[in-house]
Every structure is written in C-alpha cells, then in structure tokens.
VEXDONU-713291 format. One record per residue (C-alpha): x, y, z; residue number from 1; residue in one letter. Coordinates in steps of 0.1 Angstrom, whole numbers, plus 2048, in hexadecimal, padded with zeros to 3 digits. Layout:
! residues N
SITE  east  north   up  seq  type
SITE     X      Y    Z  NUM     A
...
! end
This chain:
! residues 249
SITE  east  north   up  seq  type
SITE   800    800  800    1     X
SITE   80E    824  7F5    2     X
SITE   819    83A  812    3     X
SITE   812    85A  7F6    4     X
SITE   7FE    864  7E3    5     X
SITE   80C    87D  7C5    6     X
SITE   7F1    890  7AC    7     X
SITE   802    8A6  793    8     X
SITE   7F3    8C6  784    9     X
SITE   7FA    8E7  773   10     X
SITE   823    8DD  776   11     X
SITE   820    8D5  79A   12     X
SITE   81F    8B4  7AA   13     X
SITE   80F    8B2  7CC   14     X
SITE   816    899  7E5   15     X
SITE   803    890  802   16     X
SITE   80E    87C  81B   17     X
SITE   7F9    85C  821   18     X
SITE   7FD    84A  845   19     X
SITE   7DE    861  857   20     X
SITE   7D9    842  872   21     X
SITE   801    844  877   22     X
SITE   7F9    86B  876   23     X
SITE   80D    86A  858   24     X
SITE   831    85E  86A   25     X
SITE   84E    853  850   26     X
SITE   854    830  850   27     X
SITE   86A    821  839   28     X
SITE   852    81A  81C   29     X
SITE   848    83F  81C   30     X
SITE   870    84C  81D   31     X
SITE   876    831  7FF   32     X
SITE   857    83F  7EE   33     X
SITE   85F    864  7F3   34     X
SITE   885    860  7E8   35     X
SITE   874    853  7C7   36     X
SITE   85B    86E  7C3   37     X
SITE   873    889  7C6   38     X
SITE   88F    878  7B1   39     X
SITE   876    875  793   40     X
SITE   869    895  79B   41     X
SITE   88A    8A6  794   42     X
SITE   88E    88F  774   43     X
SITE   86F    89F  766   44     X
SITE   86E    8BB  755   45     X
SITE   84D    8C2  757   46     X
SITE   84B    8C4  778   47     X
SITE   853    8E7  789   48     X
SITE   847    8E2  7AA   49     X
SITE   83B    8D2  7CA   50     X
SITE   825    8D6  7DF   51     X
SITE   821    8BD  7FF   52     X
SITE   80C    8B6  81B   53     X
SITE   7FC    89A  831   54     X
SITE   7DA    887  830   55     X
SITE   7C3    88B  84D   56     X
SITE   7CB    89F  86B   57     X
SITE   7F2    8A4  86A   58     X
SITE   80B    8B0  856   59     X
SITE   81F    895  862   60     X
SITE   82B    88D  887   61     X
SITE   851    883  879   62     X
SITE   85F    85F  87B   63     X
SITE   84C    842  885   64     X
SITE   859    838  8AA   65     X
SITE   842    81C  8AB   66     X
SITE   859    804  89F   67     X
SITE   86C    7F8  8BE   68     X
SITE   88D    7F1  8A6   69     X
SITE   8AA    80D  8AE   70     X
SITE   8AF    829  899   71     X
SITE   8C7    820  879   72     X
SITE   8E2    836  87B   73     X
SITE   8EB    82F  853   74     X
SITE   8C9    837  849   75     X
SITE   8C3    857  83B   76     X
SITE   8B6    876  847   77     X
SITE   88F    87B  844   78     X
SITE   893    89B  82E   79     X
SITE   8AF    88E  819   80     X
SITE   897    88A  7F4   81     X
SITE   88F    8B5  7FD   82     X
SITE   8B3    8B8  807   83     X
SITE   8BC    8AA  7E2   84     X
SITE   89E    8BB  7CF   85     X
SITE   8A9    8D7  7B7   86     X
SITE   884    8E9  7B4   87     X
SITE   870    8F9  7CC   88     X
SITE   857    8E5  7E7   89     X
SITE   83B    8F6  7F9   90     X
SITE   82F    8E7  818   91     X
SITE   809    8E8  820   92     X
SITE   807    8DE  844   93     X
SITE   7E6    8D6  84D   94     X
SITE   7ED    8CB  871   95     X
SITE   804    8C3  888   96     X
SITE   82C    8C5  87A   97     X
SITE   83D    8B3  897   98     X
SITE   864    8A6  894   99     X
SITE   86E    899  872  100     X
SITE   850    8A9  869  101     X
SITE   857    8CA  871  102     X
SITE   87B    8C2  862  103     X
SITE   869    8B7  842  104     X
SITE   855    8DA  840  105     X
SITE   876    8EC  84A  106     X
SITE   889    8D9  82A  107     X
SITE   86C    8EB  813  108     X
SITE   872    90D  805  109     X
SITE   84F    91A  80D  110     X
SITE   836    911  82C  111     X
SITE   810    918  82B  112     X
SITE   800    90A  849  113     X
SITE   7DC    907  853  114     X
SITE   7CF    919  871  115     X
SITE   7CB    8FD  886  116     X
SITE   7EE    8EF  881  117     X
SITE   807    8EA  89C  118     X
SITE   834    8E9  89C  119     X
SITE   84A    8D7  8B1  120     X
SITE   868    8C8  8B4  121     X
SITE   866    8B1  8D1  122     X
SITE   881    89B  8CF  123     X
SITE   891    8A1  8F2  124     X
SITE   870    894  900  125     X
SITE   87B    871  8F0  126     X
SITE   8A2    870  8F9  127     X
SITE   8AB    87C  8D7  128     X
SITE   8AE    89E  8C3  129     X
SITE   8A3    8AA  8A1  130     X
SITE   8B9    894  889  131     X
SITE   8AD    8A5  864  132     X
SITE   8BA    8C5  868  133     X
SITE   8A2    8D3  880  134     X
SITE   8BD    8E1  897  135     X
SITE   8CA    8F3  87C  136     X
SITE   8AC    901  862  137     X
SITE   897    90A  880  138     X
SITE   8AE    925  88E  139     X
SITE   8B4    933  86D  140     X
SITE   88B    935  864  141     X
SITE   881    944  886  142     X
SITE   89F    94E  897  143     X
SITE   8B5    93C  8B2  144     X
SITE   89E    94F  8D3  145     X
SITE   881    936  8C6  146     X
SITE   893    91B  8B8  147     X
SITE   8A6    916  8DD  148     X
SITE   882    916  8EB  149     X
SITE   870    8FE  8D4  150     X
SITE   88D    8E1  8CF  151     X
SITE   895    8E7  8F5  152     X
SITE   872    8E6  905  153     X
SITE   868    8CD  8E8  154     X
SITE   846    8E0  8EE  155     X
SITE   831    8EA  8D2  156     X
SITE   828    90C  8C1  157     X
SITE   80A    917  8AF  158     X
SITE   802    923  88A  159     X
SITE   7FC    949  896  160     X
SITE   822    947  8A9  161     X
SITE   832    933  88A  162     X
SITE   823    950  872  163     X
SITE   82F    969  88A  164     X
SITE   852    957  88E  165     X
SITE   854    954  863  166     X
SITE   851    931  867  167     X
SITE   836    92F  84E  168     X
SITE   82D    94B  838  169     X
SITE   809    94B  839  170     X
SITE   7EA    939  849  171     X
SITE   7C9    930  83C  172     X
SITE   7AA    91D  845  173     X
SITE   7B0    8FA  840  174     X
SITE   799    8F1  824  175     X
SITE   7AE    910  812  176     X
SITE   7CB    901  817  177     X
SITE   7D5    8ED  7FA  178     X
SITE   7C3    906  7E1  179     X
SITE   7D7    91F  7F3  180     X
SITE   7F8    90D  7ED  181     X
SITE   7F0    901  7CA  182     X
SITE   7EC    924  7C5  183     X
SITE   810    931  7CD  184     X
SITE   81D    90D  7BD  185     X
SITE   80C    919  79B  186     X
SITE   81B    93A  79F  187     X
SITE   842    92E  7A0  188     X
SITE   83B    916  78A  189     X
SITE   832    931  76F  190     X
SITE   856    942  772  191     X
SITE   873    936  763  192     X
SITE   87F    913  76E  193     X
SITE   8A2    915  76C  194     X
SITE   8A0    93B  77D  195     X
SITE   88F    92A  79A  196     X
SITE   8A5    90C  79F  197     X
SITE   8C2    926  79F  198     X
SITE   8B2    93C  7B7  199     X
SITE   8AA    91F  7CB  200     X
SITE   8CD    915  7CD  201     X
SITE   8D4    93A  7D9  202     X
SITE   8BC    93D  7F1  203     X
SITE   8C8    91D  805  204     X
SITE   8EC    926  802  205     X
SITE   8E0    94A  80F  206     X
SITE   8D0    934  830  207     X
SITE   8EE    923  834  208     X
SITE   8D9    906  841  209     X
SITE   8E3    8E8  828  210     X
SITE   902    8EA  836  211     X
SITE   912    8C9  830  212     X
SITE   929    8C7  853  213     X
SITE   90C    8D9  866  214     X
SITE   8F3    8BF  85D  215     X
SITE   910    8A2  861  216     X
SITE   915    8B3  888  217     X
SITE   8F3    8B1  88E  218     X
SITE   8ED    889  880  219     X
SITE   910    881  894  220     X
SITE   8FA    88E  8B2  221     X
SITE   8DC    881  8AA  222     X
SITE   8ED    859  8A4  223     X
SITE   901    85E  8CA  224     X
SITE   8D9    864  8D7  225     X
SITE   8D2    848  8C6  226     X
SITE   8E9    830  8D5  227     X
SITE   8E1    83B  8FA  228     X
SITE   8CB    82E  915  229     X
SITE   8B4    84D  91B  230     X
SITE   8AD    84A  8F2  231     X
SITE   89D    828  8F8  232     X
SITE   88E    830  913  233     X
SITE   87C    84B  8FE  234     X
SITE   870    835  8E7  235     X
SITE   862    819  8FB  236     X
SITE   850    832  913  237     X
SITE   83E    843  8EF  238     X
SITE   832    821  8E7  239     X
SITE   829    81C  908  240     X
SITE   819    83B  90A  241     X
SITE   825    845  92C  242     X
SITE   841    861  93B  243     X
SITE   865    856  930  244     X
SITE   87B    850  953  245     X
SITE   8A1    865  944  246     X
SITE   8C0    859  955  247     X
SITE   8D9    86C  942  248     X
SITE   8E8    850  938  249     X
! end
C-alpha cells in the first residue's frame, strides 16, 4: 500500500502524505517512496514545482517511534530527497508539524499553514534531538531567542506565533489551504525554470543552513543519542504511553 499520494497539475506536482492513522509518521516505505518521487520529479522537465502536505489531521508528527528497533545510524536523514531537490517545495501544513515533520516543512522553500496547525520539536522529551537539520534551519527561519525555547522545552508553538516568528509566511482556513498553496505553486511555476532553480540555489547558500559539516555535527550528535540509555528509555515510554524516567546515562 502507497505511503503518498502524488496528483500533478498546471506544472506542479503535489504530494500528500498518506499514513493519517500513523498521523502521517515516515516509516521506511514512505522515505523509499518520497526519495523516488523527488528523484523523478527533478528528471522531469515538466514539472516546476511541489507542493506537499499530509492527509487527515497532521502535517506529519516526524519519524515513526513505534517500531521498538534502534534508530539506524546509516540511514539517511528524513529530509534528504528536499535536501537534493533542485526546484522549489511549498509546504501546506494542515496540522500538527512535530519533529521530522517540522524538519520536513523547514527543508521546503515556502510554508503556508492552516490556522489550526501546531510546531514542535520535541525531541528532548524522548532522549534524543532533532537529527534533520532542525537545530540548524530553525534558528535561521525564526531566530536563535525562539529556536533555544522550542528544541529546548520540546513544547509546541501555534500558527499565529509561527506567522509572527516567519516560520510560515501566511495562514488560511483550512479548507483554503491547498487552493491557497496551489495558488503560489502556479505562480513560480510561470517564471522562468532555470531563473528559479538558480535563485534557489542562492537563497540557501544566503541561509547558510545546508551546510554540509553543520548538518554532519548535528547527525554525529543525534547517532551518540541514539546509542545511549535515556534514548531508549524515550522510546519505550512513547510506546508505552507513560512519562520517560532520564538517568543521564
């Protein structure tokens, strides 16, 4: 069973995300399946954009922790097929945007969100930290004050506060929301396509944030989590559903 679903209009392919029970968590079908869609979306021409978003009530709540098998440290990172993507991605959150999620909205070059939707990166809660580039596109979007607050607390903010930080650039109701980003989608797509893959390119070496040690300090990190005793402890007390006992160890 597909983990996406991709519809292509007007130059612009649209992917939604497809796991709503899972509240659309990336397993390892749906990271084979997006590294395919955005591999022959840059191998066609025709295609000048993308737009994507998530079934049902979230955007999507990161990587699926309910397998109890430890984190690969070899496997890549969630964003990687937007990290290698040469056109421009709008992200159309239409709920909650937690952990890889959020780092998975941060890899796109636009974010329209619905009003309802929510942004967190709560790895710390589990034992772990954000292992996609979080630590390092989030302080650069809304600024290290807020970025300290969110990845340290782990706590959540809302749509008004992430328009207000520049997180997004604009809210709308949720049944807007995909006609809304379609919208802007059809716009870019009108321009010149190699104009816009080079100002791409410009724009994230202006952010600095696909820096290839920076993101290789914050994987190194995120793999040492992985290995210790509080990180499994994390895990097993989310699919326990119950408070995680730290040790520091």
């Amino acid at each position: 069973m597909s983990t996406i679903a991709v519809h292509v209009e007007d130059a612009v392919a649209r992917v939604t995300l497809e796991r709503p029970d899972k509240r659309n968590a990336i397993n390892d079908d749906m990271r084979a399946e997006l590294t395919a869609a955005f591999a022959a979306f840059d191998a066609d021409s025709s295609i000048r954009v993308v737009v994507l978003t998530g079934a049902g009530s979230a955007f999507c709540a990161g990587g699926d922790l309910s397998a109890s098998t430890a984190p690969d440290p070899h496997r890549p990172r969630i964003v990687e097929p937007l990290d290698q993507f040469s056109k421009p991605v709008i992200a159309a959150i239409n709920g909650l945007a937690f952990g890889g999620g959020l780092e998975l909205a941060l890899a796109c070059d636009l974010r329209i969100a619905a009003t309802g939707a929510r942004f967190a990166l709560p790895e710390v809660r589990i034992g772990s930290l954000p292992g996609s580039g979080g630590t390092q596109r989030l302080p650069a979007v809304v600024g290290p004050s807020l970025a300290a607050q969110m990845i340290l607390t782990g706590e959540p903010i809302d749509a008004a506060r992430a328009l207000a930080a520049g997180l997004v650039t604009e809210l709308c109701e949720p049944d807007k929301l995909i006609d809304t980003a379609m919208a802007r989608a059809r716009t870019i797509a009108r321009n010149a396509p190699l104009a816009v893959i080079a100002a791409k390119r410009a724009l994230r070496m202006a952010a600095g944030t696909h820096r290839a040690e920076n993101l290789d300090f914050e994987r190194k990190l995120f793999n040492e989590l992985a290995l210790s005793e509080d990180r499994n402890e994390g895990r097993r007390a989310f699919r326990e559903k119950r408070p995680p006992v730290f040790k520091g160890k």
